[in-house]
N, C-alpha and C positions, 0 to 999 in steps of 0.2 A: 406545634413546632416552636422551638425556643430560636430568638433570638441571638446569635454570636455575641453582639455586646452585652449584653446582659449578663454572659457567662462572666464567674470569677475568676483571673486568670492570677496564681501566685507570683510573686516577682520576689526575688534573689535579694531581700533586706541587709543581707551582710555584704554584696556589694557595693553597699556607699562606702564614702569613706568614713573614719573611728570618727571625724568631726560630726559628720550628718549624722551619722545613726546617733549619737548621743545626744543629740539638738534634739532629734525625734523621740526617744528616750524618755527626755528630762522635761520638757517643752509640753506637758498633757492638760488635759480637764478630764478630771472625774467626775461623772452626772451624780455617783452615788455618794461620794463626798463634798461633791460641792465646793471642790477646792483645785486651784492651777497645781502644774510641778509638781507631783507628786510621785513622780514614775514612771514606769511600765515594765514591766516583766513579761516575758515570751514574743518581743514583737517578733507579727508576719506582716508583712508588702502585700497588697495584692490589687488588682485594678480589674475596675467596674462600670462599666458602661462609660468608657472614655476616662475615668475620676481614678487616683492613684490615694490608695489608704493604708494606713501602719494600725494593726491591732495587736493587744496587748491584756497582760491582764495590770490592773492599779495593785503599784506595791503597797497600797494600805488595805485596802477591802477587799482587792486579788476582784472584782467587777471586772466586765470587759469596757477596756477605754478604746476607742476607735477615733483616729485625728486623719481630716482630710489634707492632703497634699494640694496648696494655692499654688497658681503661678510663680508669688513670692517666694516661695520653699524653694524652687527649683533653680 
């Protein structure tokens, strides 16, 4: 039997506003380059066992960058 919170549930990233998404956006760590700021390309929203997360691919090495949503974000 799974869980409900566990379940990924997508959430509607293009409705923040142009400010946030682009905070979210531009705001990244790449594991695979090893470098802040670098981008993202294709963010999705989606929230996970209570936790809200923007995934992406890095506009350098197109790797999947995945940034958790802090309290601070919101």
């Amino acid at each position: 039997m799974t869980d409900k919170v566990d379940e990924k549930k997508v959430r509607d990233f293009s409705a923040r506003s142009q400010a946030e998404q682009r905070d979210f956006i531009e705001n990244t760590w790449c594991d695979s380059c090893q470098k802040e700021n670098l981008g993202l390309n294709s963010p999705c929203e989606y929230e996970l066992s209570g936790i809200i997360y923007v995934e992406g691919k890095c506009k350098v090495c197109s790797n999947i960058v995945v940034t958790e949503f802090t309290d601070d974000e919101f």
